[in-house]
N, C-alpha and C positions, 0 to 999 in steps of 0.2 A: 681109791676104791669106788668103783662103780655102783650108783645108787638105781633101785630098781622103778621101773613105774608104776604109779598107780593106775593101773585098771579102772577104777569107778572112776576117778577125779578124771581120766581123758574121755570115758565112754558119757560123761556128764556133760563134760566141754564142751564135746562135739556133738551130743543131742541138742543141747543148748543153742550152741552155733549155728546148728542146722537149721534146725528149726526158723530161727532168728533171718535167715539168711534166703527160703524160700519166697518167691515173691517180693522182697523187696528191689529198690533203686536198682541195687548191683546185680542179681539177677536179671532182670529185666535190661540195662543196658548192655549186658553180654551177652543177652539172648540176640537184642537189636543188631550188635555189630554182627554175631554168627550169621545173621541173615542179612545181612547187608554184602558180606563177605565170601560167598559161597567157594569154596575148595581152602578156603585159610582158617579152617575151624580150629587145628591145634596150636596156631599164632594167637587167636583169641583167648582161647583156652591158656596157654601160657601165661597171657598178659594179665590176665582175668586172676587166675592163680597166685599170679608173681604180687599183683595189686593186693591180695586180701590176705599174704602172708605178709608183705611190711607192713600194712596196719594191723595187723595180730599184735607182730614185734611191739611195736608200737604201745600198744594197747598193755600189753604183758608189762615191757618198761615202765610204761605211766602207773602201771598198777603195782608194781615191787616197789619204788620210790615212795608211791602213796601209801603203802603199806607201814614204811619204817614211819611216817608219819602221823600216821591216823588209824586207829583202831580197825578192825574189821565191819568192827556194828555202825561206825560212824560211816566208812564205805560204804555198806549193803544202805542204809537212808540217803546217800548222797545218789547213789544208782539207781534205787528207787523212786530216788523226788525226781532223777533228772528223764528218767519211762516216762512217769506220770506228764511230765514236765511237755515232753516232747507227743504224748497222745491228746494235752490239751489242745497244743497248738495246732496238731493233726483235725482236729474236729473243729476249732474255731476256724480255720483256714475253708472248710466244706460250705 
């Protein structure tokens, strides 16, 4: 039996991702090759794509496994500490 999707949880996901996703590293180094690379934009574009759906997968797996393990609320502090975690070292590195 075919299960339906949810609407908010993807339209969440992907604001979320999105968001997350402007301006950072990965952005920015597939801007660089696009312009390094001029007439092979949708080989970047590919690679670029192909790159940030296995670490999805990734991500998604590490997150179902961690799931049968550890609570939700325990996740959401562990997520949480590790933002905060990586904005320190973002500012002490400046």
């Amino acid at each position: 039996m075919a299960r339906r999707m949810d609407k908010n949880l993807f339209l969440t996901v992907f604001g979320t991702v999105f968001v997350a996703e402007i301006g950072d590293k990965t952005q920015l180094a597939t801007l660089l090759y696009a312009a390094e690379r001029r007439g092979e934009k949708w080989t970047v574009f590919l690679g670029s794509a192909a790159a940030l759906c296995v670490a999805a997968a990734i991500g998604v797996a590490a997150g179902e496994a961690a799931g049968r393990v550890l609570s939700p609320r325990i996740l959401r502090w562990i997520a949480g500490l590790g933002f905060i975690a990586v904005g320190c070292w973002t500012i002490a590195r400046s």
